[in-house]
LOBA-844345 format. One line per 4 residues: their letters; for each residue x, y, z of C-alpha. Coordinates in steps of 0.001 Angstrom, whole numbers, plus 524288, in hexadecimal, padded with zeros to 5 digits. Example, Ala and Ser with C-alpha at 12.3 -4.5 7.8 and 13.67 -1.06 7.14 Angstrom:
REM LOBA-844345
AS	8300C:7EE6C:81E78 ~ 83566:7FBDC:81BE4
END
This chain:
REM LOBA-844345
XXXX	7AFA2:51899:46479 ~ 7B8DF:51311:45B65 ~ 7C681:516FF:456F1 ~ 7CE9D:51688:44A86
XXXX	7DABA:51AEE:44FD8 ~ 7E527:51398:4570E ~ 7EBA1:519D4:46337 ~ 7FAC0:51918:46332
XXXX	8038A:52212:46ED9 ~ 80B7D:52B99:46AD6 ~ 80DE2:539A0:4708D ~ 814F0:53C97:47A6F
XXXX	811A7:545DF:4877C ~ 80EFF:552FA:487FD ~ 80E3E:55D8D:493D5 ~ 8027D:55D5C:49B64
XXXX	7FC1C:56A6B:497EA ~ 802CA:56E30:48A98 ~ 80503:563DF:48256 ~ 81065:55B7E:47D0C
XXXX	81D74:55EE2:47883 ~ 826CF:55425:4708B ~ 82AAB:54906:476A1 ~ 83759:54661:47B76
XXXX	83D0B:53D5B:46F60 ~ 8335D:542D6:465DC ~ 83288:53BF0:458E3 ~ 83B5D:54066:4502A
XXXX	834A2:5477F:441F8 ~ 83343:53CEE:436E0 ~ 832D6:54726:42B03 ~ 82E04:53C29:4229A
XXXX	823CE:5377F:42C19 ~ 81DBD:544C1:42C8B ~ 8121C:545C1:424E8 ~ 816E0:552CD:4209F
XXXX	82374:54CA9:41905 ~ 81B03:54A2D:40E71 ~ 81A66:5589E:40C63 ~ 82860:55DE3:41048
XXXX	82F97:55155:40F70 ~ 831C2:549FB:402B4 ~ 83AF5:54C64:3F6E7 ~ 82EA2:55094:3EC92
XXXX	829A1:55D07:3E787 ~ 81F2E:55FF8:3EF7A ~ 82663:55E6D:3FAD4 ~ 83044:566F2:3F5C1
XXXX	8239C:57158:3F39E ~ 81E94:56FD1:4017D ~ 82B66:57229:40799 ~ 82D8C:57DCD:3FEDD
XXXX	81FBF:5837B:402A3 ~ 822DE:58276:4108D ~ 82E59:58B0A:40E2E ~ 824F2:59328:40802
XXXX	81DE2:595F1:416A0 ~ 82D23:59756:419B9 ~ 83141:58BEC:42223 ~ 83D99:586E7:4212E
XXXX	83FAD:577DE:42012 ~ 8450C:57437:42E2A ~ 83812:57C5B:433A9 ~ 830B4:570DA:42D99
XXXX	83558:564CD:4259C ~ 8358F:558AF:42DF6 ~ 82C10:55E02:4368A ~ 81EDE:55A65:43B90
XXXX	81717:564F2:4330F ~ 80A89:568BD:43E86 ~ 7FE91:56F2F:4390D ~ 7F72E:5759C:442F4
XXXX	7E932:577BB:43F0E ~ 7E4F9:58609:443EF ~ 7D688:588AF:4455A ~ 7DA06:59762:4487E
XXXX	7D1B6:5A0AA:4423F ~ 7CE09:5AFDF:4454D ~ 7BFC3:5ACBA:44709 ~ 7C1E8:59F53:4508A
XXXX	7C39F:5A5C7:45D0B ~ 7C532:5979C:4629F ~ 7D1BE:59705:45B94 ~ 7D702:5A507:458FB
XXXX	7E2DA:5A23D:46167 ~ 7E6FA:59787:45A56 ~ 7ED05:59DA7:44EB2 ~ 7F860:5A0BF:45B72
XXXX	7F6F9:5927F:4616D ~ 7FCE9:58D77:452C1 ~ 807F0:5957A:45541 ~ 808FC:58EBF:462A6
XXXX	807DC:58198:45B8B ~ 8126F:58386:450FB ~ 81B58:58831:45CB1 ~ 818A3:577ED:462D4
XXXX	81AC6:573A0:45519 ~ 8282F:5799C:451EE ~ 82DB6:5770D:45E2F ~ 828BA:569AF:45C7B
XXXX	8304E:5693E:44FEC ~ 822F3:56874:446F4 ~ 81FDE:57362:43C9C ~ 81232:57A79:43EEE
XXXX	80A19:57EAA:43364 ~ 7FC9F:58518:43660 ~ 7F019:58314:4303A ~ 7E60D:58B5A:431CD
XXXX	7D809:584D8:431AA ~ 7C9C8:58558:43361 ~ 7C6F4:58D0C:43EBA ~ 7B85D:587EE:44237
XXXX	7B55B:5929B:44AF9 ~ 7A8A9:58F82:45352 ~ 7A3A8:59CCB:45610 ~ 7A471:5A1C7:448F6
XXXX	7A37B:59820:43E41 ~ 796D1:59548:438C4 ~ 78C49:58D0F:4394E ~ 79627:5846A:4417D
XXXX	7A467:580E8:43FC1 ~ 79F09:57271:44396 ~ 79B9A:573DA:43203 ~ 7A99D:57676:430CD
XXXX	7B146:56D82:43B04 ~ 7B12B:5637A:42F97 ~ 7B842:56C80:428D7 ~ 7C3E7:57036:430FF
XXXX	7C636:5605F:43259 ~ 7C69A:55EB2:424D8 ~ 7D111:56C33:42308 ~ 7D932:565D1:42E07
XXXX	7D989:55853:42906 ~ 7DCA3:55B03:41B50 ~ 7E531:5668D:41EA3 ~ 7EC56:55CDE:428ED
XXXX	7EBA2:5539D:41D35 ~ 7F136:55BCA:41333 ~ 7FD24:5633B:41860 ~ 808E8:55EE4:41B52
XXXX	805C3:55E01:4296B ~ 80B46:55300:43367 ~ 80247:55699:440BF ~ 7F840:560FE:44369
XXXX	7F4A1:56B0A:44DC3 ~ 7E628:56D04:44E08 ~ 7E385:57AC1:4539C ~ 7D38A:57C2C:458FA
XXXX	7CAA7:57C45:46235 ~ 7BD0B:5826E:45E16 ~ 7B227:5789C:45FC7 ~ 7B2FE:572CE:44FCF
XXXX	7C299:575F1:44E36 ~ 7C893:569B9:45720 ~ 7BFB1:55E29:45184 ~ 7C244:56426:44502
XXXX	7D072:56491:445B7 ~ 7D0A7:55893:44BE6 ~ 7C8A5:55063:44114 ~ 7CF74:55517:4370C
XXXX	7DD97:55348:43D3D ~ 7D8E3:5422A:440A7 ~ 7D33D:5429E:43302 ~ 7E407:544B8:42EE5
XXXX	7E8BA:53EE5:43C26 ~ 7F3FA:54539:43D94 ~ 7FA95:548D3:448D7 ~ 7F392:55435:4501A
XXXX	7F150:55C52:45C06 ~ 7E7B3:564DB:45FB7 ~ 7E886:57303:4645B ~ 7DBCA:575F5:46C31
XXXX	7D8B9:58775:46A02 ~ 7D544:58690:47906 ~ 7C935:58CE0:47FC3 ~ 7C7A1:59B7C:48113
XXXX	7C90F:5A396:48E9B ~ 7BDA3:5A290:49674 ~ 7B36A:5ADCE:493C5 ~ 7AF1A:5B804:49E1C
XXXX	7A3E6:5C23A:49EE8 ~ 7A0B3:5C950:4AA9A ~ 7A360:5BFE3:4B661 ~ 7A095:5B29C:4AFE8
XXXX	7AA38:5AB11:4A876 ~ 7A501:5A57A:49956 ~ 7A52D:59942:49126 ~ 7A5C6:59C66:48229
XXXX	798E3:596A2:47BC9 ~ 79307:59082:489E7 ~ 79172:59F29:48EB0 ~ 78D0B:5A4DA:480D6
XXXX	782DE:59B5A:480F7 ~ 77E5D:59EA3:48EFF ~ 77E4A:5AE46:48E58 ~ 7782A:5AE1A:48080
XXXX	76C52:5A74F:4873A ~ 76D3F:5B254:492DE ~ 76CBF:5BD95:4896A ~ 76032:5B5D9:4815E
XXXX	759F9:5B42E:48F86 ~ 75C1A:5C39E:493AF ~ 764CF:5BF89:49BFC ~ 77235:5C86C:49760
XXXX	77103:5D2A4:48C74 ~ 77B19:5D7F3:48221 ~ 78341:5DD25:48A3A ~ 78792:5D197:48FE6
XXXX	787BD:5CB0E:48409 ~ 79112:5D468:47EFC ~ 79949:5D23B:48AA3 ~ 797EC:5C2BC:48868
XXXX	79DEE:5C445:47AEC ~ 7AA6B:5C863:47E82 ~ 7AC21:5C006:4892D ~ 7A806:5B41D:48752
XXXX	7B41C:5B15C:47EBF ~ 7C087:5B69F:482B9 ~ 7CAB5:5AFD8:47A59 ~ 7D05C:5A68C:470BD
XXXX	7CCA4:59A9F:47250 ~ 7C083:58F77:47032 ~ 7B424:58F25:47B12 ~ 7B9D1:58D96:4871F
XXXX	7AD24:584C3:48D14 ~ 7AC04:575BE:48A55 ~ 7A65F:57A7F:47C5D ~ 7AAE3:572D3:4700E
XXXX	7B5F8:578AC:46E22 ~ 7BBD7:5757F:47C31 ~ 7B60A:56A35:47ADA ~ 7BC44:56531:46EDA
XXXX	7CAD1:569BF:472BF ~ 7C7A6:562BF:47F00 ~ 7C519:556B8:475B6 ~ 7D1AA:55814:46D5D
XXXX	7D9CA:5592F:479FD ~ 7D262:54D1D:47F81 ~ 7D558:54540:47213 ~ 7E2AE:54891:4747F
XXXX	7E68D:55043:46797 ~ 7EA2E:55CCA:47066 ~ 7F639:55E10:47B9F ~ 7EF62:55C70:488F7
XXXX	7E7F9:56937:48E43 ~ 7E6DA:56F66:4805B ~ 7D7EF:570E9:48042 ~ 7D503:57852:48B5E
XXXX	7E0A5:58300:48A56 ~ 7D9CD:58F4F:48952 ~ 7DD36:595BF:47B4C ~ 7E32C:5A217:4815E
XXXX	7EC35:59B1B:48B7B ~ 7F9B6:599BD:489A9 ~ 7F881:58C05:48B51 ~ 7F162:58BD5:47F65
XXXX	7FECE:58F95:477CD ~ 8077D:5867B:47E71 ~ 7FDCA:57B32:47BA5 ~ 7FDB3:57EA6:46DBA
XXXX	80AD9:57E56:46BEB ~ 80BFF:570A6:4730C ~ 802CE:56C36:468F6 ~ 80C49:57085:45C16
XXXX	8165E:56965:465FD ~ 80F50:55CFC:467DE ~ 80ADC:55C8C:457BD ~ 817A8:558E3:45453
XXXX	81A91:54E2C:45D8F ~ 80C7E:5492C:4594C ~ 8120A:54AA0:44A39 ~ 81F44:54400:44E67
XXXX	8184F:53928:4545E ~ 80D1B:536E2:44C6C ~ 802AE:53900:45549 ~ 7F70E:538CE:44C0D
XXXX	7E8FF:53D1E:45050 ~ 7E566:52EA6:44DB2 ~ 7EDFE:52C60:459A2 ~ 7E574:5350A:461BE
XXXX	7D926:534FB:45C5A ~ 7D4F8:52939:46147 ~ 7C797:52340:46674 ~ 7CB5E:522FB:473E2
XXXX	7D017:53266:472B9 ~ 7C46F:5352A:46CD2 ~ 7BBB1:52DD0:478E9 ~ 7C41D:53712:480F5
XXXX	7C0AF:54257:47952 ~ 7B1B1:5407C:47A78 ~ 7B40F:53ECE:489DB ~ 7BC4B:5498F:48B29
XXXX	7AF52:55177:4849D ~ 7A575:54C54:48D05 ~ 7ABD0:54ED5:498BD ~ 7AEC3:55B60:49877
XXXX	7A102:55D84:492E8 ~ 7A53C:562A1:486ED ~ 79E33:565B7:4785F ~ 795B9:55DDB:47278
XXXX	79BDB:560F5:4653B ~ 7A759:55942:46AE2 ~ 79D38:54D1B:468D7 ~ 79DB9:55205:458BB
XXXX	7AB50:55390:45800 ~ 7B0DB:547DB:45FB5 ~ 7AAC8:53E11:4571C ~ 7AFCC:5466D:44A30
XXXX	7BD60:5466E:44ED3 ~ 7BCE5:5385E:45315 ~ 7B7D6:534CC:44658 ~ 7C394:53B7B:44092
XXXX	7CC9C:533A0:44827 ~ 7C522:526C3:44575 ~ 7BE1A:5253A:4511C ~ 7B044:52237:451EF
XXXX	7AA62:52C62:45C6B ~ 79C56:52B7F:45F5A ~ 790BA:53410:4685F ~ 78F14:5262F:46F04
XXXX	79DA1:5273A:4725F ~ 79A4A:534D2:47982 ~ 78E6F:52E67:48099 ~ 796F8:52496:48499
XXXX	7A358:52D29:48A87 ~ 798D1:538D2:48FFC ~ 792AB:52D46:499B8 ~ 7A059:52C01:49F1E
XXXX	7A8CF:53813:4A105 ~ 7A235:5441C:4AA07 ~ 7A3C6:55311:4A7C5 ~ 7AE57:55786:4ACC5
XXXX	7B26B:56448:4A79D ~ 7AC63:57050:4AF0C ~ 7AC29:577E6:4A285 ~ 7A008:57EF1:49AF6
XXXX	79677:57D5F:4947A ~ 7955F:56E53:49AB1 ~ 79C74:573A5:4A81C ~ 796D6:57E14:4AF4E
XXXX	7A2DD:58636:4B375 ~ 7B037:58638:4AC54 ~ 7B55E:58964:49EE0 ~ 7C21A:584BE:49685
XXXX	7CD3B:58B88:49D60 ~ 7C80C:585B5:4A9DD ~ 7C65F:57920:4A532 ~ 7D6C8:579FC:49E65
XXXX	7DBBC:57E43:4AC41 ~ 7D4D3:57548:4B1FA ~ 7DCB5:56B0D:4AC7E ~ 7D82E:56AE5:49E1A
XXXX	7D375:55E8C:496CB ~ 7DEE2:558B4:49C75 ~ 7D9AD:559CA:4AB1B ~ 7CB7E:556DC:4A4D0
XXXX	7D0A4:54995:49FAE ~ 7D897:544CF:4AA7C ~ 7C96E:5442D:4B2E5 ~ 7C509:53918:4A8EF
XXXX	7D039:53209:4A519 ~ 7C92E:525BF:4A6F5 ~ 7C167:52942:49C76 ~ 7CB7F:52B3B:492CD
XXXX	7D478:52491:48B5C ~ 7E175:5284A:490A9 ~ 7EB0E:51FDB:48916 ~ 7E936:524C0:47C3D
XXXX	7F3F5:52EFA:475C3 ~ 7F17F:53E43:47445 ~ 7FAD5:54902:46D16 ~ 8006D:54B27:4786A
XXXX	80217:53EEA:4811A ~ 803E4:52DBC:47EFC ~ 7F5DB:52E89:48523 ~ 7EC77:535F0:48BEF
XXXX	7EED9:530A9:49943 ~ 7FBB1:53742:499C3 ~ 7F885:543C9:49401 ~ 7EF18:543FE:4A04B
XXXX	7F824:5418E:4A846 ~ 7FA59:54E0B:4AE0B ~ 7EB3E:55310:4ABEC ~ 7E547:559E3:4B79C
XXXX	7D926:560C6:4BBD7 ~ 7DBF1:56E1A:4C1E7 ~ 7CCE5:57290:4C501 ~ 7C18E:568F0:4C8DD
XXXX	7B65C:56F51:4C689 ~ 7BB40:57293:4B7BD ~ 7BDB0:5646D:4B4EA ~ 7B74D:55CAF:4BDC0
XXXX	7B96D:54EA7:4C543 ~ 7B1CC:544DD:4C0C6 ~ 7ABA3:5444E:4CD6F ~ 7A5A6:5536C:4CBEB
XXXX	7A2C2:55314:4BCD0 ~ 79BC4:55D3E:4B49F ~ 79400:551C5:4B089 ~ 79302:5433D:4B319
XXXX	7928E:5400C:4A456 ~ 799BC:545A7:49849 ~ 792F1:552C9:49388 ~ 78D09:54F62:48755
XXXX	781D2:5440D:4851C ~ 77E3A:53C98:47841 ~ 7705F:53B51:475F2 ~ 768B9:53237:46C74
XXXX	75A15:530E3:46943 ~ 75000:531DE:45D59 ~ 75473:5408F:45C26 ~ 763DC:53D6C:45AE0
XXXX	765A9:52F55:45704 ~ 77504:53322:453EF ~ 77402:53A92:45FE5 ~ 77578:54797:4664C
XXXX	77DC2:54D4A:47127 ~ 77C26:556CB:47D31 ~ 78490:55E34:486A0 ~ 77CAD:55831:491EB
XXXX	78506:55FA5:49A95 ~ 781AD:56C10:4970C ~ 773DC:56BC9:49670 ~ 76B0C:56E9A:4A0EC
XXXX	76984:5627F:4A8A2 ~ 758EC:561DA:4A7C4 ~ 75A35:5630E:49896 ~ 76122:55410:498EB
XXXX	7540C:54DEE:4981B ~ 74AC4:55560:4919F ~ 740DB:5541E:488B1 ~ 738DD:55EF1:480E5
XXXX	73223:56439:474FE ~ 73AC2:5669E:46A27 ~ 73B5D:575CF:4636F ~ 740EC:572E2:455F2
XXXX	74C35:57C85:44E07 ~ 74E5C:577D2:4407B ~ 75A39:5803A:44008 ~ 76289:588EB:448DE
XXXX	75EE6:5966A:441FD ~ 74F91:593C5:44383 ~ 753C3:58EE3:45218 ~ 75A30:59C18:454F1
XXXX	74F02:5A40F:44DAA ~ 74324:59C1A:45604 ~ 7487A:598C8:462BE ~ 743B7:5A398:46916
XXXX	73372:5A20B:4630B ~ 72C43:59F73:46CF1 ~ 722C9:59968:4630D ~ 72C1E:58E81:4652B
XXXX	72873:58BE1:47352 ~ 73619:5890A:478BE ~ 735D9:584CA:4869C ~ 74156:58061:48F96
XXXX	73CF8:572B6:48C7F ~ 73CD6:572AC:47D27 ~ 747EA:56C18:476B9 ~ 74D86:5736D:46D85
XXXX	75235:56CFC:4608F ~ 75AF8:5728B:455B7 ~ 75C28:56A0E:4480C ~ 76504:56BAB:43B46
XXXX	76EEC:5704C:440CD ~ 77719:5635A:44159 ~ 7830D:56054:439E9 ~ 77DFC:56312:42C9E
XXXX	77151:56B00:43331 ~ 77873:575D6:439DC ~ 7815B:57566:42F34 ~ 78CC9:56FF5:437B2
XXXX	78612:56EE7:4442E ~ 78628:57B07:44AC7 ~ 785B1:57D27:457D5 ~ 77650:580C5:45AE1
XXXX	772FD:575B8:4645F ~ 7733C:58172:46E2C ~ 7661D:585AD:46B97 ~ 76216:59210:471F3
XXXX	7592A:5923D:47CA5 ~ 74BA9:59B90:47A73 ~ 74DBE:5A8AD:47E43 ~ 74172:5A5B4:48701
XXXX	74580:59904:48DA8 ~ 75279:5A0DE:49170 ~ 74BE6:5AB80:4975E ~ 744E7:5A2CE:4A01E
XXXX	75365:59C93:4A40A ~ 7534A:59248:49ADE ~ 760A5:58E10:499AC ~ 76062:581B0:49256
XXXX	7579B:577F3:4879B ~ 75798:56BF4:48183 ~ 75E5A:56E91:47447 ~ 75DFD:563A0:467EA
XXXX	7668F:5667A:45B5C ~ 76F8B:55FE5:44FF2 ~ 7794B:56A4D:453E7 ~ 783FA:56CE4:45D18
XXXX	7840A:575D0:46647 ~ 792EA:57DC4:46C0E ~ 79A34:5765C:47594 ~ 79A28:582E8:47F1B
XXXX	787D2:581D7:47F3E ~ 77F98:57BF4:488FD ~ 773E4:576EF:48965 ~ 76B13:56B38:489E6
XXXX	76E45:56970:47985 ~ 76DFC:55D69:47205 ~ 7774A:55CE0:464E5 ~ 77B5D:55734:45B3F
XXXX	76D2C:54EF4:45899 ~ 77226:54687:44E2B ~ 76D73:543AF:443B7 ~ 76C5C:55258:44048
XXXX	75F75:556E2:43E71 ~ 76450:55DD7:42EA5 ~ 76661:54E3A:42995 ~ 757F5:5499F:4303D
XXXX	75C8C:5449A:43D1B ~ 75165:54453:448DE ~ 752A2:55239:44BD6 ~ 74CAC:5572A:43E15
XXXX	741DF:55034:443DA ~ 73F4D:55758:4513C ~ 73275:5619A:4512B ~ 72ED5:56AF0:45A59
XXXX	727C4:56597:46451 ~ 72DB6:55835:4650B ~ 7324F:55462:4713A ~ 740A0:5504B:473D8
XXXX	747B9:5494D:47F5C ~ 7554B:54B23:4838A ~ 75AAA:54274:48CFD ~ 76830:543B7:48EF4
XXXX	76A62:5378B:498FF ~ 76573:52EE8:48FC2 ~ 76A9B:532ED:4847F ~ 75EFA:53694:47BF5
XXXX	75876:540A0:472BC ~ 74C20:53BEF:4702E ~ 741B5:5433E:467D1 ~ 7344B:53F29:46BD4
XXXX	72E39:53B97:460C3 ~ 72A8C:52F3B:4598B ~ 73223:5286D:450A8 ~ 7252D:52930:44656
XXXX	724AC:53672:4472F ~ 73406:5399B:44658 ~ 7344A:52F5A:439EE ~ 7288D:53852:43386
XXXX	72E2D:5459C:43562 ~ 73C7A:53E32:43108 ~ 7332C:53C72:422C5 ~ 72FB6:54948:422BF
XXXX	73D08:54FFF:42567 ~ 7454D:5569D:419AC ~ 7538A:558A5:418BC ~ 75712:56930:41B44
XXXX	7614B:56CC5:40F72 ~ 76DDF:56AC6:40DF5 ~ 77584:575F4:416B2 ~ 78114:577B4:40CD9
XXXX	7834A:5752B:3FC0D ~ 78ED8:575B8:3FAF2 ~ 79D4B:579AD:40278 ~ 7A0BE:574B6:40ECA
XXXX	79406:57423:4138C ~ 7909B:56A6A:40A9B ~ 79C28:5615A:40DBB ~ 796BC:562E0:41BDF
XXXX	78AD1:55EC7:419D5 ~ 78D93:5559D:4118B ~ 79751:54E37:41A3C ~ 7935E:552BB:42935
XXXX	790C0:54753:432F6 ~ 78765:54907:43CD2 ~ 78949:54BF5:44A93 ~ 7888E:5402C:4518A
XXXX	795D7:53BDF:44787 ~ 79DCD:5470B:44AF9 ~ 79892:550A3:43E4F ~ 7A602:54CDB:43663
XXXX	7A573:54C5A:42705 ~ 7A0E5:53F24:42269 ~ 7AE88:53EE5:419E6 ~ 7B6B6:54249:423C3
XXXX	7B345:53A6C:42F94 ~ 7B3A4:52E2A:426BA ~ 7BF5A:525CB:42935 ~ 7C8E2:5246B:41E26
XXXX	7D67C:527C1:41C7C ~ 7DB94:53548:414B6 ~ 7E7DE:533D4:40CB0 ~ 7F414:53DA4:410D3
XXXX	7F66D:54708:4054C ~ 802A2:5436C:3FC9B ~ 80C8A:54EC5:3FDA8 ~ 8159D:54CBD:3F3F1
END
């Protein structure tokens, strides 16, 4: 792994659990070092317009020229349920900002809600990067609040905030309360998936169902298991572009208003100072990042993301580099669907990620600067670990080895990724005959034929519906069990796909098979009846047949059709890298420099 960026200190501390207020001796403004001058400050006519429009909205000059202008980036939206509160955190951040002396502005953005939008907001996380870097770009704007949380909205808004590299923080939407039915206590996704199966095996009817619906989530907020989103917030805060504790507040909890506000506080000192994102973004945060992930057994869409970001910030981040860190840092975090007990809101009073990163400091890089501190070590300082069996020692792990594997073979020569930890353990080193879907739709209409012969050993594989298969790589690496096989108790498979699958499933699932099987890689190739190993201590995905034969059906095989002719789509398509590169636009993840618009 490789960086672009040089390190340099800077920030100064912050309190332990809610972030950082200005420094005793804080830099003084510079009106003419603010980027925003440009806009407000000089003697020609368009500056003479823009000040004029800004009385328009009704400011008066002392409530903003000569100060550090803050956009925060708001992924609210009516139909996000992840971030419905957060059209109230903004408020909470333009309170930090004023009394830091900065003026807030708002901008509202693409919302990239998981459970609604369609085929997958993973088509349209490209998207939000490119409306926050050129929005970033474009206004007269000297730092940046980035307000998200669901799974696509954080790498988004953090790509397209290094693509500008200004100064930024991130504001984490937080997990929801813990959901309840009857006398057991639910994680969002991890126990949809699991009850779903029940009521296909005859196990619970619609009643219960009915009764599942309205509790399984009980407030504002993003999954509260080790899904993506949690996952990904965890990440940010790890990188150090959040105040200390921010990703594991629950969204509800007061806490969650006070540590938004500390963030509009802290934006400004980063403005004043010129903290950049270059100065955090660094290689060695980034190697932090992917441990962070692995030990607390988190997504494997973190694995996609990671590298995009890095990329962004002009670091070279590769699935060799998670190999690497997952043979060295255990499982510690006693959280579903990797853990077995706990959800979010035990895991943040447990200690948060700050407790979680103070067990593997000597796996981190402590001496390099966050928003909120010089350097990591000392905003660990006063990091503790409240519960045991939440996050636990590294002599009682959830698992001796980070939660996610990278495997290689003839069947993913740019590789392929599992969530070893939440398969079933017999499933690790398998081999069986392959049942082939050429799509999702035919996969959900078939499953249950019993023409098919589906047995507990078959390996079930899913194509085209990769980056530019799915279109946008939806999450169906999931596949369902056979109504059959779970009515004889049949609980888990051996899954194959070019797809993802949600942070919050289970299962013995391989991802991400790369190249995708819509641009000819090995998986077009698979038929029924093929046989395919799986060995997850060695590393390989191996399908058992000869090279001849592979290179002969590789002569016969056509190209499907283009998915989209025109509109976004297109673009997409046109542009999307695949999985094993972090699924970024070919234009954007290029390096290269973007001039800063002329205002005047």
């Amino acid at each position: 792994m490789t960086d672009a960026n040089p390190t340099t200190p800077g920030a100064g501390p912050t309190t332990p659990d809610e972030g950082a207020t200005p420094d005793e001796g804080q830099v003084p403004d510079a009106p003419r070092q603010l980027r925003s001058h440009q806009w407000y400050g000089t003697e020609g006519l368009r500056s003479f317009s823009h000040r004029a429009r800004t009385r328009q909205l009704g400011y008066l000059p002392e409530e903003h020229l000569g100060k550090p202008v803050i956009a925060i980036l708001n992924t609210w939206s009516d139909i996000n349920p992840c971030h419905v509160h957060l059209r109230d955190r903004a408020q909470a951040v333009k309170r930090g900002v004023w009394q830091a002396g900065g003026f807030p502005l708002e901008f509202p953005v693409s919302t990239l809600s998981e459970t609604f939008q369609k085929p997958t907001p993973m088509l349209y996380r490209n998207m939000l990067a490119m409306e926050t870097e050129e929005l970033l770009r474009s206004y007269p704007v000297d730092g940046a609040v980035l307000m998200g949380g669901c799974d696509k909205s954080t790498p988004a808004l953090l790509m397209g905030a290094a693509s500008v590299d200004l100064p930024a923080i991130f504001v984490p939407a937080g997990p929801m309360l813990p959901g309840h039915w009857r006398n057991e206590v639910l994680g969002s996704g991890t126990d949809m998936w699991k009850y779903w199966d029940d009521k296909r095996a005859g196990l619970i009817g619609d009643c219960e169902m009915t009764e599942l619906e309205s509790g399984l989530a009980r407030s504002p907020g993003h999954c509260m298991t080790m899904g993506t989103a949690s996952t990904l917030t965890a990440a940010a805060e790890a990188l150090g572009v959040t105040v200390p504790g921010a990703s594991s507040i629950p969204a509800v909890d007061s806490g969650h208003d006070r540590m938004a506000a500390a963030s509009g506080l802290r934006i400004v000192e980063l403005v004043r100072r010129d903290r950049k994102l270059s100065d955090i973004l660094t290689a060695d945060a980034f190697e932090d990042a992917v441990t962070t992930v692995l030990g607390l057994g988190g997504s494997t869409n973190a694995v996609i993301h990671l590298i995009a970001m890095a990329g962004r910030a002009g670091v070279r981040l590769t699935l060799d580099d998670f190999d690497r860190i997952a043979r060295t840092v255990p499982v510690l975090a006693n959280v579903r669907p990797g853990g077995r007990t706990y959800l979010m809101e035990d895991f943040h009073f447990a200690g948060g990620l700050p407790g979680f990163l103070s067990r593997i400091t000597d796996l981190l890089h402590l001496d390099r600067p966050t928003v909120s501190h010089d350097s990591m070590r000392e905003q660990l300082t006063s990091a503790q670990v409240h519960n045991d069996d939440v996050i636990r020692t590294r002599q009682n792990p959830v698992a001796a080895e980070g939660g996610v594997a990278v495997l290689r073979g003839n069947l993913c020569p740019d590789g392929a990724v599992i969530k070893h930890i939440a398969a079933e353990p017999h499933l690790l080193k398998h081999t069986g005959p392959a049942v082939v879907f050429d799509d999702y739709r035919t996969m959900q209409r078939t499953i249950n034929d019993p023409e098919l012969g589906i047995t507990a050993d078959t390996v079930l594989v899913l194509r085209n519906s990769g980056p530019k298969g799915g279109p946008g790589m939806p999450e169906y690496g999931m596949l369902p069990i056979p109504d059959h096989l779970l009515k004889q108790g049949v609980r888990d498979m051996l899954r194959i796909s070019d797809a993802r699958m949600s942070g919050t499933s289970y299962g013995a699932c391989v991802l991400h098979v790369a190249p995708e099987s819509y641009i000819g890689g090995p998986l077009a190739l698979v038929r029924t009846g093929d046989t395919i190993t799986l060995d997850v201590e060695s590393r390989v995905l191996q399908l058992n047949v000869d090279d001849e034969e592979l290179a002969r059906r590789r002569a016969e095989w056509t190209a499907p059709p283009e998915r989209y002719e025109r509109g976004y789509g297109a673009l997409y398509n046109e542009q999307i890298t695949q999985a094993d590169t972090g699924c970024d636009f070919a234009f954007l993840a290029r390096p290269g420099k973007v001039q800063d618009p002329y205002a005047g």
